[in-house]
Each structure stands twice: as structure tokens, then as C-alpha cells.
C-alpha positions as CSV (number, residue, x, y, z in Angstrom):
1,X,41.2,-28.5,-47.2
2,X,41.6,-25.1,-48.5
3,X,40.2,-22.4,-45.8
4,X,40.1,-18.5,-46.3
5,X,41.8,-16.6,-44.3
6,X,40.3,-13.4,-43.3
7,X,42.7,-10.6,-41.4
8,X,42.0,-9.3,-38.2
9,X,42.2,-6.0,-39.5
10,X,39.2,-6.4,-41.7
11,X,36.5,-7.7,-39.3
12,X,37.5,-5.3,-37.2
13,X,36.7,-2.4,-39.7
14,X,33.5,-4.3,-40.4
15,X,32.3,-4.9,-37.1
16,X,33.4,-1.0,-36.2
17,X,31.2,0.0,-39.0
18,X,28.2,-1.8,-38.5
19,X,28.0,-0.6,-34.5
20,X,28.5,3.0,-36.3
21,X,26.0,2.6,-38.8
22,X,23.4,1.5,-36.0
23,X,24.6,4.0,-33.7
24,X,23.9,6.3,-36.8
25,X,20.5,5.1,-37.7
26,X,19.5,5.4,-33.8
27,X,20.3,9.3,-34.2
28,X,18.9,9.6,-37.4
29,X,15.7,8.3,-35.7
30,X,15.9,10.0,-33.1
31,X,16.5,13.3,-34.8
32,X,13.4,12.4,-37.3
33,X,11.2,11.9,-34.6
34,X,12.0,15.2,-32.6
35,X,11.5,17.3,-35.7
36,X,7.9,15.6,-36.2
37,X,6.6,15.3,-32.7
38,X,4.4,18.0,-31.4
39,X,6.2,18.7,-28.1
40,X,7.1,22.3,-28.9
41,X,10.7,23.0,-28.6
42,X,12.4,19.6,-29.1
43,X,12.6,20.2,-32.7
44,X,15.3,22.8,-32.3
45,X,17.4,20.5,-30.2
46,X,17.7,17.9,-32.6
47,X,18.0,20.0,-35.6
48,X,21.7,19.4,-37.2
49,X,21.2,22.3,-39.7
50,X,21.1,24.8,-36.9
51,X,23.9,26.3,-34.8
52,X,25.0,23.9,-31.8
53,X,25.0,27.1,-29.1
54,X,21.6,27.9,-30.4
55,X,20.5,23.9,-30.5
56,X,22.4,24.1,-26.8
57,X,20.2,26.9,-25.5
58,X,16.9,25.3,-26.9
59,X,17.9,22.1,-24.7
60,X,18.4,24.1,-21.4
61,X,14.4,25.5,-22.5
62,X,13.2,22.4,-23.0
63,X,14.1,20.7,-19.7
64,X,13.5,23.5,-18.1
65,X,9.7,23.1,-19.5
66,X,9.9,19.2,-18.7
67,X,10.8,20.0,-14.5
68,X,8.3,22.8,-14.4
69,X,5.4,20.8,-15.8
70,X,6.9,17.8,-13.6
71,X,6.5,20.1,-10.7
72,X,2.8,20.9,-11.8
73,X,1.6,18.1,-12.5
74,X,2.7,15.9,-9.3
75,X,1.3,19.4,-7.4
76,X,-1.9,18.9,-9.1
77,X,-1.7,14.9,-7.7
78,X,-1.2,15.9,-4.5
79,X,-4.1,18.5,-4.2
80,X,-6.4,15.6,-5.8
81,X,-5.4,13.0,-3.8
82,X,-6.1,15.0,-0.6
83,X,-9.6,15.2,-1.3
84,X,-10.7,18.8,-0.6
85,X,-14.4,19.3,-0.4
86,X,-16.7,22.5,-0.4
87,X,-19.9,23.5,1.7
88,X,-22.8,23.4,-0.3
89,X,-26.1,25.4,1.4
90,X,-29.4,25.2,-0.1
91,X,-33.0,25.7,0.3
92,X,-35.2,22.9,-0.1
93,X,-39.2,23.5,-0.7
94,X,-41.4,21.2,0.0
95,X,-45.6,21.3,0.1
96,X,-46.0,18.8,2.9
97,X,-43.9,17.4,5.3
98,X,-43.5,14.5,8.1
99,X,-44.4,15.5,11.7
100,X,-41.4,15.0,14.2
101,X,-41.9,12.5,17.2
102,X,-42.0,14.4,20.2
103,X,-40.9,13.0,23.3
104,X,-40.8,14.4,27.1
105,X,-40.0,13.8,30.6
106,X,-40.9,14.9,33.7
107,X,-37.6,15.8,35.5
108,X,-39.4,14.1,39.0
109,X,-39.1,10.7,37.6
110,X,-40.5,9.2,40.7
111,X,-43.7,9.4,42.8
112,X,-43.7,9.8,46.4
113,X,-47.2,8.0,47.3
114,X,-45.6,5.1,44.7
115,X,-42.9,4.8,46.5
116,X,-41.9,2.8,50.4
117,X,-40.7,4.6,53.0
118,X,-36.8,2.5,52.6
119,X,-37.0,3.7,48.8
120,X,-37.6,7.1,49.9
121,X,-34.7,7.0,51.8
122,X,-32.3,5.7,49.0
123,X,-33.8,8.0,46.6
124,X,-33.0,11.4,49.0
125,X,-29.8,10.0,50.0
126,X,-28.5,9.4,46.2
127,X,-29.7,13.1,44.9
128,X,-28.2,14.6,48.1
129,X,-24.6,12.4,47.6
130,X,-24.6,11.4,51.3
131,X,-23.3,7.8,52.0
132,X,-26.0,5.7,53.4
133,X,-25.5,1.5,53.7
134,X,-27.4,-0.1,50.2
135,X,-26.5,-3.7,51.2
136,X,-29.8,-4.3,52.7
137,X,-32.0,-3.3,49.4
138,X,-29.0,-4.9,47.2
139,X,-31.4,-7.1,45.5
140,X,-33.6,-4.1,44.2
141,X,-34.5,-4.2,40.3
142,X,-34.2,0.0,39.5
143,X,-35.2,-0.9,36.2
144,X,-38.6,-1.8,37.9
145,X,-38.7,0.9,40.3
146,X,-38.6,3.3,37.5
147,X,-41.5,1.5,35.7
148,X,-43.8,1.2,39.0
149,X,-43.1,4.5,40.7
150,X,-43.2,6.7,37.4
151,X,-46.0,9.3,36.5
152,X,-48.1,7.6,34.6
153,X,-48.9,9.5,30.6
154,X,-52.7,9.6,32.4
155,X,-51.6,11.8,35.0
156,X,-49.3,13.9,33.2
157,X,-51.2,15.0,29.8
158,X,-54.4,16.8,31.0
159,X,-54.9,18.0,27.2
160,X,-53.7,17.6,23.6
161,X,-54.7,18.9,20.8
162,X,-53.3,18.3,17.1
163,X,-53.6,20.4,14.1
164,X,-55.4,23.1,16.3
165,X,-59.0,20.6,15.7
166,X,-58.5,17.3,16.6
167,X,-58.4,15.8,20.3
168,X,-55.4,13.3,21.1
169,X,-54.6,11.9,24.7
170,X,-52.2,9.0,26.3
171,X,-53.2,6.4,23.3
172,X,-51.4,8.5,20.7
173,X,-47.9,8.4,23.5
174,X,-45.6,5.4,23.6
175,X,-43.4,5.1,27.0
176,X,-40.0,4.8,26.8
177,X,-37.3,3.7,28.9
178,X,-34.4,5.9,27.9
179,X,-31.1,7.1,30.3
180,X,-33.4,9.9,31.2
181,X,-35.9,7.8,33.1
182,X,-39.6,6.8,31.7
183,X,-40.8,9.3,28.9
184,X,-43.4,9.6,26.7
185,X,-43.1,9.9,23.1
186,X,-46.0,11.5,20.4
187,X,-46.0,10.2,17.1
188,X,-47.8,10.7,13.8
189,X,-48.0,9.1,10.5
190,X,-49.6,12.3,9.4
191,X,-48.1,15.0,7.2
192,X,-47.8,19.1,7.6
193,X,-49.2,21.2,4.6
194,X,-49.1,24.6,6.5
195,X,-46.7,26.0,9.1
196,X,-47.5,28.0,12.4
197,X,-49.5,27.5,15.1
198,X,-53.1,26.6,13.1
199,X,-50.8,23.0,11.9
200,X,-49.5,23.0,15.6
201,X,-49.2,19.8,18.6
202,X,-50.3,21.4,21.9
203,X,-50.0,19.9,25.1
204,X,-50.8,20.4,28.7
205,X,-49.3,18.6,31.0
206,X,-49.0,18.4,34.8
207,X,-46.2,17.6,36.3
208,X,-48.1,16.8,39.8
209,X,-45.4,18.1,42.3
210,X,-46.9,17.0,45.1
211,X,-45.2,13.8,44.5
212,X,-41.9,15.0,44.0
213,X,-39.4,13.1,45.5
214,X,-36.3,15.2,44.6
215,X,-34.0,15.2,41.6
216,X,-30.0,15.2,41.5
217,X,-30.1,19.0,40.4
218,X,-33.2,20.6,42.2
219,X,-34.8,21.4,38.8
220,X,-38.7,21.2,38.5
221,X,-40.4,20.8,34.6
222,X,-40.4,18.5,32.0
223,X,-37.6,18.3,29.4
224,X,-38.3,17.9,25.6
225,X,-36.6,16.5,22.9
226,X,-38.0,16.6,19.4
227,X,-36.5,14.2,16.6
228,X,-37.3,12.2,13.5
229,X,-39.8,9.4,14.2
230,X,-36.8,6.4,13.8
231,X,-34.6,7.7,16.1
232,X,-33.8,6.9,19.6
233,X,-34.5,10.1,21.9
234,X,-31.8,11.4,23.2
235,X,-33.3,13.5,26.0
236,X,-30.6,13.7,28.6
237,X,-28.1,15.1,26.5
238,X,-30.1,17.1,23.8
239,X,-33.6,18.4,25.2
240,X,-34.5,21.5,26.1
241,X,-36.7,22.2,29.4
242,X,-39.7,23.6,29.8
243,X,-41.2,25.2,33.1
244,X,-44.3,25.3,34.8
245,X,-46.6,28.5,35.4
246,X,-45.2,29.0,31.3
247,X,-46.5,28.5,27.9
248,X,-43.9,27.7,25.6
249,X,-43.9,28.0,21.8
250,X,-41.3,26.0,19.8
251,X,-41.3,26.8,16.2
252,X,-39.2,24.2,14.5
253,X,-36.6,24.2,11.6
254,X,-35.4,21.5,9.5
255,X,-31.6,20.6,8.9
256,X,-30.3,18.1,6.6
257,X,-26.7,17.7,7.0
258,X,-24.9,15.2,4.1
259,X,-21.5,14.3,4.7
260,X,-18.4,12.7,2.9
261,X,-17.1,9.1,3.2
262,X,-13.6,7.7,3.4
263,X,-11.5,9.0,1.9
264,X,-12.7,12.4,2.8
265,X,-11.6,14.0,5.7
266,X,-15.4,13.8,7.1
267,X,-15.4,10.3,6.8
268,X,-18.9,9.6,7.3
269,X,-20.7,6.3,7.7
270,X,-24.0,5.0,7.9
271,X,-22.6,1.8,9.6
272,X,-25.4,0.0,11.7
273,X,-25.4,0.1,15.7
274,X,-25.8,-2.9,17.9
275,X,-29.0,-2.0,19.4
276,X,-30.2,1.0,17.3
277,X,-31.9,1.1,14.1
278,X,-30.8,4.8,13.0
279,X,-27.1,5.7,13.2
280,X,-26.3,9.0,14.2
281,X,-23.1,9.8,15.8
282,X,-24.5,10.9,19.3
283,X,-26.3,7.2,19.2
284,X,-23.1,5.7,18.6
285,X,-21.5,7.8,21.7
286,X,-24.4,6.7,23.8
287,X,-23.7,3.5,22.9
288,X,-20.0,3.4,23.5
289,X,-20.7,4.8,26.8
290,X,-22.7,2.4,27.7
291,X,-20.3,-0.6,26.6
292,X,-17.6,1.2,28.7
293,X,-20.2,0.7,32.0
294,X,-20.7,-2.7,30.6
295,X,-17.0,-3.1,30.2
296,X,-15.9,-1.9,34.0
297,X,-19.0,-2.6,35.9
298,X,-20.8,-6.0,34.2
299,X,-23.8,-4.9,34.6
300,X,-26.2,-2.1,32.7
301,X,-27.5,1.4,34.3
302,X,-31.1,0.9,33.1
303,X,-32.2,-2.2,30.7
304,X,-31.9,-0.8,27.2
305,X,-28.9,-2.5,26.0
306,X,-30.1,-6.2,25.2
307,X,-29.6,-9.3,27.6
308,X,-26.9,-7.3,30.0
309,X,-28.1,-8.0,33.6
310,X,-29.2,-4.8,35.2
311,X,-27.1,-3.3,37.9
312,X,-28.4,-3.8,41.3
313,X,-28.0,-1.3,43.8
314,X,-24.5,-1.5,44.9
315,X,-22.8,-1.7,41.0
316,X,-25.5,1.2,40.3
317,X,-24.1,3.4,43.5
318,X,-20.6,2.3,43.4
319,X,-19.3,1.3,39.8
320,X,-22.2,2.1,36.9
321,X,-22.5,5.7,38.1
322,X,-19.5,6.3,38.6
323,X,-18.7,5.2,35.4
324,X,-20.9,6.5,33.3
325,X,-20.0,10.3,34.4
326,X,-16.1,9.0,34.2
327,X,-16.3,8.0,30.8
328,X,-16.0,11.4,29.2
329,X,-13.2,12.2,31.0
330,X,-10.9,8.8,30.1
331,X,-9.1,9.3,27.6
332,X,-8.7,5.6,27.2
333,X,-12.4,5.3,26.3
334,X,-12.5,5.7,22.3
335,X,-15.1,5.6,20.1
336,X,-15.2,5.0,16.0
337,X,-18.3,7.4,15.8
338,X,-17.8,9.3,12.6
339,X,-20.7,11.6,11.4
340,X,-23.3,10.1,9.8
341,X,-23.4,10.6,6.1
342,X,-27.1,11.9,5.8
343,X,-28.3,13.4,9.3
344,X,-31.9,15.0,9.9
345,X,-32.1,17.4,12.7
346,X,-35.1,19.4,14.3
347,X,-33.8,23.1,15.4
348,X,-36.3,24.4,17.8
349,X,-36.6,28.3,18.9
350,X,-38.3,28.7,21.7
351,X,-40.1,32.1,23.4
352,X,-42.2,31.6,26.5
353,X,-44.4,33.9,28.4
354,X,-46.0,33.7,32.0
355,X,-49.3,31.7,32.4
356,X,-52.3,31.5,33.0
357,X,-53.6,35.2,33.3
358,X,-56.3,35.7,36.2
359,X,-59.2,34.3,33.7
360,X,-57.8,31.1,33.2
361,X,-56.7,30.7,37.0
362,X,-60.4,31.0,38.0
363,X,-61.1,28.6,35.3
364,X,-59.0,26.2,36.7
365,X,-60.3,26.8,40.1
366,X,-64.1,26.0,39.0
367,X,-63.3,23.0,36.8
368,X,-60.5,21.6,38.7
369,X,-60.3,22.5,42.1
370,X,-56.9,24.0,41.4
371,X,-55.7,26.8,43.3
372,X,-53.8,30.0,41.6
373,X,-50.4,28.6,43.3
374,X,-51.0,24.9,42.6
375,X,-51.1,26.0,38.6
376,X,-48.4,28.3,38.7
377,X,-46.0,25.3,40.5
378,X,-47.6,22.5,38.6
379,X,-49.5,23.0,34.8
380,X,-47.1,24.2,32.1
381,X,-48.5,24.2,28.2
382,X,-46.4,23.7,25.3
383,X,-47.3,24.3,21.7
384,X,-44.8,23.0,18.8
385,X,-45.1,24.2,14.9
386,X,-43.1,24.4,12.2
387,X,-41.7,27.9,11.1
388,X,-41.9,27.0,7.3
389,X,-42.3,24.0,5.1
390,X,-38.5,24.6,4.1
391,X,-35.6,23.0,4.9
392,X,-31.9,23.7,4.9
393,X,-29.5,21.1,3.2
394,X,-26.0,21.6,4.1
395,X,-23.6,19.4,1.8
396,X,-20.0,18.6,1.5
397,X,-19.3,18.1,-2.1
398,X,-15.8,17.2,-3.9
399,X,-14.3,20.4,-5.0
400,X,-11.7,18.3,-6.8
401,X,-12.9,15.9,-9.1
402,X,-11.0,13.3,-11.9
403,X,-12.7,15.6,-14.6
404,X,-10.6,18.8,-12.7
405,X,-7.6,16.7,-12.1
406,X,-7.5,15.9,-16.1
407,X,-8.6,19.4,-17.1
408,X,-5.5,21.0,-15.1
409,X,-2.8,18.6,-16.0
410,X,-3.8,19.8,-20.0
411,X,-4.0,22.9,-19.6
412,X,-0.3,23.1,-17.9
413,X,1.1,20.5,-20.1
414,X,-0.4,23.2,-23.1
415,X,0.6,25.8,-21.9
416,X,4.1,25.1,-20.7
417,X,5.1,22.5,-23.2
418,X,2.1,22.8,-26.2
419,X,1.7,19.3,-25.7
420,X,-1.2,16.9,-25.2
421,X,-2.0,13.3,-24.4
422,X,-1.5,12.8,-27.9
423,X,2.4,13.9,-27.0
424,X,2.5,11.3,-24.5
425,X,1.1,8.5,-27.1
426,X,3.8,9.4,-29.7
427,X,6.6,9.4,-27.0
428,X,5.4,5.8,-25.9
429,X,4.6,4.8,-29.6
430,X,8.7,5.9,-30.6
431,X,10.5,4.1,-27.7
432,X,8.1,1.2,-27.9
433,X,9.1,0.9,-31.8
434,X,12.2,1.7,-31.4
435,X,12.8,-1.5,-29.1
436,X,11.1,-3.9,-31.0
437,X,13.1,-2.9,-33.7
438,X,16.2,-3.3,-32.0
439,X,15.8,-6.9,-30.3
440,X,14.2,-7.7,-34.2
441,X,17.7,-7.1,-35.3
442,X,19.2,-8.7,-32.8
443,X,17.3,-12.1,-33.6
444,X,18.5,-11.8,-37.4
């Protein structure tokens, strides 16, 4: 069997010049490629023809170029992906718009001729702070005191009038059982088509302080809170209060406030509450505060929180009080109450100016009975129109959006390195073939 014999020394030289021809034809490719590209600059750098200080100094630029846009373009990311916003104001006009539901209360919750001589008692000694033994009227309901002992929307509104023609009275008020006691709340399916005092609500109402039986604070009026007809009232926290002996004008504005959602610093929601159609934040904090009584005491303060028992005396005095005016002060007590993302609010601006002059006093006396001093301490009128059909829309809107993002990171990359997307596609496009072509090889 004859075999040939080949020397070392030849497949050596054979195997050397192969690797050098590849490692050649990578160059080559290489070279070609940076001379057609349009990345500016690179075409100098792989250039044999020119001087190698001059194709040296044309590197330095070009990665110099590269970190810089680098540097740009993950600047550009990091302002995009912290979501900046701007504050949009604007005027919106409208020819008609929705009345607000207005809701008051009188600030002597309870009547004295309503009430027994041992509720009396309770009633002074809670207002006043003194310590006095509950244990015997334990099993009271305060819930149901509230609802018997209450002015009535009979005695209270001795006149309405709306749209400066038409008559309304007590079967145009719902009562409502709300942290502020019973109140009263107007509403209207009826829209405004002219603003001031000739497309106005006015009431007259009497707060009959011959029953007062006293109030944590010594104040004497109603307070008013005006609000879109969906909304819970928020009266403790967010009325305004009226006085007797006064007429009070309250010339509304309208405020629509639209917010951001995650991931937005605002981080709005328009999640839905347990017991609350409408979310709002201030609902949602009203809400949390009365979970943490729930949560410390077992019980409810008043019965507007589902199937919660009341509290009875005792947990009222001792725990739910206590409690409830405790809970902005814990800093344990959180609450995920981010703004709502699209939030009508009524701005009121009041002015008020003494009444009644001498004429109306002696009409008072001849159809009422009413003395000069029993108006003055008791009757107070109120009167509530819009200032205009307007209404201000304040918006956060993305000041950094994809179409930005893109429109920055081409203008840098053209500017710095004259290159494009298109760039990027033939860099990707070279290395990609380039590969394939090598492990091709590699198979044959």
C-alpha cells in the first residue's frame, strides 16, 4: 500500500496561509464597509491609502463622537423615563351648565324641647369636656338621637326660591346623615343658561336658637358646602359658614383639575371606594379615617359605613372620638389616596352684608311675630349663582413624549456623528453577515 507522504513543513505553510488569507479578507471587509457606510468619519480610519498618524487622529475623533452621543442619548433616556409633565390652563366656554347640589347644616344639630332632661345632660357635659359617668345611658343609639332630635328641613327653610321665579321648599331637600350631623341637601336636574343673581338658589333659613343645646365650639349658623350632585358632602372638613342677622352671596367658579397616572409622579387614580360612588381623594381620606375608628374601636361614629355596629356611648366618649381626632396625628395611619385623575370642584366667593334693614324687621314683626332681636340671632338668607358659564381646566400633560424621545436622539446622532437609523441598520446588517458567513465557512 503505497501512501504519500506529506512534510510537516508544508501543511504548516498551508494552514498559516489560509488563517492569513481569512484574516485578510476580514480586513478587507471590514475596510470596504467603513469607506461605504454613512457614519461620517469612519471612512478615514479605515482608509490604507492615507497616512497612519492622520488615520490615528481620525480614530481618536470618531470615538470621541461615539462616547459623546453615548452620553446623549442614555441622558435623553433618563429624562424620558422620568416622566416630566407640564401645567396646562385653559378656559372652557360653555352655554349651559349643571346646577351644583347644595348641602347645609345647622351647627346646633340638636333640639332642646326634642331632647330628655338625661340627654341634655350628656349633650352639655360632652361639648363642655367634663367627665360625667355614661354607663347608665350605655345602651343609647346616637345614630337615632341625631335622627329624632334634629331640626327638621320644615323648620329650618322658611323660603326658597330658584332661578329668581320659581318657589321650592323641603320636597326639593334630601337629609343626609354625614360626620357633620343631619343636613339637608338641594338638588336639580336643571341646567344654568345665564350667570348672576337672576339664575340664582336663594334660601332663608332659621336656625331656631331657642333650641340650641350647645355645640363643641360655641359657634351659632349653618355651614354650607356646595359640590357636584354625585358626591358625598364633605361638610365638616370643606364648608364654609354662614351667620345669622347676614345675607350672604356666594358666586361660584368652576375647576376642573385632570391629573396623570402611574407612572407619573401625580399618580392619579379613579379607583372605586368601598362605600362611595365618586372617588375623590378627600373621600378616600374620610374613608380611611373611618376604617382606622373601625380598626381600634369596633364600632362606627355615626352609621354611614355599611353593616359596622354603631358605637354606643361609652366606645363613642372613650375610643371612637378619641380616635377619630388621633388619626391625623399617627403616623402609623396611612392611606393610598392618590389624586383623582379628573376632579370637579365648586370655588365659592363669598361677600355678606348686615340684614334685615328696619323695613324688613317690621315686616317680619307683622307677618311673623318676630321681634327685631329674634331675626338678627335667628334668620340668615343666602343666595348662590354662578360668576360666569366658564370654567377653568387645569391639566398635567406629558412634556416628554416617544415622538420627543425619537426626535432628540436623531437630531444628536446627526449632528454629532451624521448618522441615522439607517446607520444603525447597516452596522447590524454588516456584523449580522459577516457571521453567517463565517460559521457558513466553517460548515464547508
Amino acid at each position: 500500500m503505497n501512501e504519500k507522504v506529506y512534510p510537516m513543513s508544508t501543511i504548516s505553510s498551508r494552514e498559516t496561509t489560509d488563517t492569513l488569507g481569512e484574516k485578510s479578507s476580514l480586513t478587507d471587509e471590514v475596510c470596504t464597509f467603513a469607506g461605504e457606510t454613512s457614519l461620517h468619519g469612519i471612512r478615514y480610519v479605515g482608509n490604507r491609502s492615507i497616512w497612519a498618524a492622520r488615520r490615528f487622529i481620525w480614530c481618536i475623533l470618531v470615538a470621541v463622537a461615539l462616547v459623546s452621543l453615548f452620553t446623549l442619548l442614555q441622558a435623553s433616556l433618563k429624562n424620558y423615563r422620568s416622566y416630566p409633565y407640564a401645567t396646562k390652563i385653559s378656559i372652557a366656554h360653555y352655554d349651559e351648565i349643571a346646577f351644583p347640589a347644595v348641602t347645609f347644616c345647622n351647627y346646633n344639630q340638636l333640639r332642646k324641647s326634642q331632647v330628655t332632661d338625661e340627654e341634655f345632660e350628656f349633650i352639655h357635659a360632652y361639648y363642655s369636656g367634663e367627665l360625667a359617668n355614661y354607663s347608665t345611658i350605655n345602651d343609647w343609639n346616637i345614630t337615632e338621637l341625631y335622627l329624632r332630635a334634629s331640626h327638621s328641613i320644615e323648620d329650618l327653610l322658611t323660603k326658597c326660591t330658584w332661578m329668581s321665579l320659581e318657589d321650592c321648599g323641603p320636597e326639593n331637600f334630601t337629609t343626609t346623615l354625614i360626620d357633620f350631623g343631619v343636613c339637608y341637601t338641594f338638588k336639580t336636574t336643571r341646567n344654568v343658561t345665564h350667570a348672576g343673581i337672576s339664575s340664582s338658589l336663594f334660601l332663608q333659613i332659621n336656625i331656631n336658637d331657642t333650641e340650641n343645646t350647645g355645640h363643641e365650639k360655641g359657634i351659632k349658623g349653618i355651614k354650607m358646602f356646595i359640590h357636584p350632585s354625585n358626591e358625598h358632602p364633605l361638610v365638616r372638613s370643606f364648608g364654609f359658614s354662614v351667620s345669622p342677622g347676614f345675607h350672604t352671596e356666594v358666586a361660584l367658579k368652576r375647576l376642573q383639575e385632570k391629573s396623570l397616572p402611574d407612572p407619573y409622579s401625580s399618580k392619579c387614580t379613579a379607583k372605586a371606594l368601598q362605600h362611595k360612588s365618586t372617588y375623590t381623594k378627600a373621600l378616600c381620606i374620610f374613608e380611611c379615617r373611618y376604617d382606622y375608628v373601625i380598626e381600634k374601636c369596633g364600632c362606627q361614629l355615626h352609621n354611614v359605613m355599611g353593616d359596622v355596629p354603631v358605637c354606643t356611648v361609652q366606645q363613642f366618649i372613650g375610643c371612637g372620638n378619641v380616635a377619630y381626632n388621633l388619626f391625623v396625628t399617627d403616623k402609623k395611619a396611612s392611606c393610598d389616596c392618590p389624586v383623582a385623575c379628573d376632579q370637579l370642584t365648586y370655588e365659592p366667593r363669598t361677600s355678606s352684608t348686615l340684614w334685615p334693614d328696619p323695613a324688613m324687621i317690621q315686616l317680619f314683626e307683622n307677618d311673623y311675630g318676630y321681634t327685631k332681636e329674634y331675626v338678627r340671632e335667628n334668620i340668615l338668607q343666602v343666595s348662590i349663582s354662578f360668576d360666569d358659564l366658564d370654567m377653568t381646566v387645569v391639566e398635567l400633560v406629558p412634556s416628554y413624549s416617544v415622538t420627543q424621545l425619537l426626535s432628540e436622539l436623531g437630531g444628536n446622532m446627526g449632528l454629532i456623528c451624521g448618522m441615522s437609523l439607517i446607520t444603525v441598520v447597516e452596522l447590524l446588517d454588516f456584523v449580522f453577515v459577516t457571521i453567517l458567513q463565517r460559521l457558513m465557512k466553517k460548515k464547508v
